[in-house]
C-alpha positions as CSV (number, residue, x, y, z in Angstrom):
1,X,30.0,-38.8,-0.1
2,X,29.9,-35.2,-1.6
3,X,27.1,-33.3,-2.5
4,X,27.9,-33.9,-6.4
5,X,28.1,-37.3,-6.0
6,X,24.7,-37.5,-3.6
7,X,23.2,-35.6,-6.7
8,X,24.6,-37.9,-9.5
9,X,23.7,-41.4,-8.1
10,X,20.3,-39.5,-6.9
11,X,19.4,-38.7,-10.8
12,X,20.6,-41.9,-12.2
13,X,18.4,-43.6,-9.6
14,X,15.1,-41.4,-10.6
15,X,16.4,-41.8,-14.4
16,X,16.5,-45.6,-13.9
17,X,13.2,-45.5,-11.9
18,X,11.5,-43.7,-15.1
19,X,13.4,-45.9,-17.7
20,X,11.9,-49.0,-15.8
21,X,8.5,-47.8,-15.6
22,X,8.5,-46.3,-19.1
23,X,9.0,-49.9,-20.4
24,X,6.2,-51.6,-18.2
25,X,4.1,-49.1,-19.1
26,X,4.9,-49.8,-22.9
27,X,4.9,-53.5,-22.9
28,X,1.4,-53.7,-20.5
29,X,-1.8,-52.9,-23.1
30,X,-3.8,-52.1,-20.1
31,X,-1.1,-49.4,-18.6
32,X,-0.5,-48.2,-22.4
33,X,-4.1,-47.7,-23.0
34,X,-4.5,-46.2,-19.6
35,X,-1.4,-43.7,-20.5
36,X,-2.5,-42.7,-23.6
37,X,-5.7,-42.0,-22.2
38,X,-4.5,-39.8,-19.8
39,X,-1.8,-37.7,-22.1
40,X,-4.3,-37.3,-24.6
41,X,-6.7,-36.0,-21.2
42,X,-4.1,-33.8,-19.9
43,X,-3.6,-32.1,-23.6
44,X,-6.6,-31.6,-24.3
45,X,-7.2,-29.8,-21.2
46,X,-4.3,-27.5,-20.5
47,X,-3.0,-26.9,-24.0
48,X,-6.4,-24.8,-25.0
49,X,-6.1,-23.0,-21.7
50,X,-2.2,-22.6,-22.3
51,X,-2.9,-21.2,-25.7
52,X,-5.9,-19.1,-25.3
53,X,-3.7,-17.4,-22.5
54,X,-1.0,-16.7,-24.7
55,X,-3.3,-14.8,-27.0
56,X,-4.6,-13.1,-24.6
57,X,-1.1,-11.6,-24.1
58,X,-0.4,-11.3,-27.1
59,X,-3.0,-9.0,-27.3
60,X,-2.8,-7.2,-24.3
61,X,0.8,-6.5,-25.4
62,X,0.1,-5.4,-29.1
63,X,-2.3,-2.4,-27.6
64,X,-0.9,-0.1,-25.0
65,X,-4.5,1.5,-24.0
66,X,-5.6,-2.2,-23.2
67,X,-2.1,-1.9,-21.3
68,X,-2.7,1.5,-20.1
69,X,-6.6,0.8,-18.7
70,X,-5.0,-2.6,-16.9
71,X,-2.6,-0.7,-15.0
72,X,-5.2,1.7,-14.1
73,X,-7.9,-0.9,-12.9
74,X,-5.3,-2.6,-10.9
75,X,-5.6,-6.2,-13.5
């Protein structure tokens, strides 16, 4: 077997895998609660952060003496 084909039947396997649980997941109330619990956990704790970091870029890029003093502290 080739490295392409290793590759192939290894992703159809995992996308199998995912399709499979997906669909217990979705037809189990407890696992669907569970899930949604946890996505709406997960965004609500690294989207702010993602976002407030981008600003913060954003920022830092808009002003080159906020640039300028950055480079100089070493941050």
């Amino acid at each position: 077997m080739t490295s392409d084909n290793a590759r192939m039947v290894a992703d159809v396997v995992l996308v199998s895998a995912g399709v499979a649980a997906a669909y217990v997941i979705l037809t189990t109330p407890s696992l669907r609660r569970l899930a949604f619990r946890a996505a709406r956990l997960w965004l609500g704790a690294s989207l702010p952060v993602y976002l407030a970091d981008q600003a913060h870029q954003a920022w830092v890029a808009s002003d080159p003496s906020i640039r300028a003093h950055r480079e100089a502290v070493g941050g």
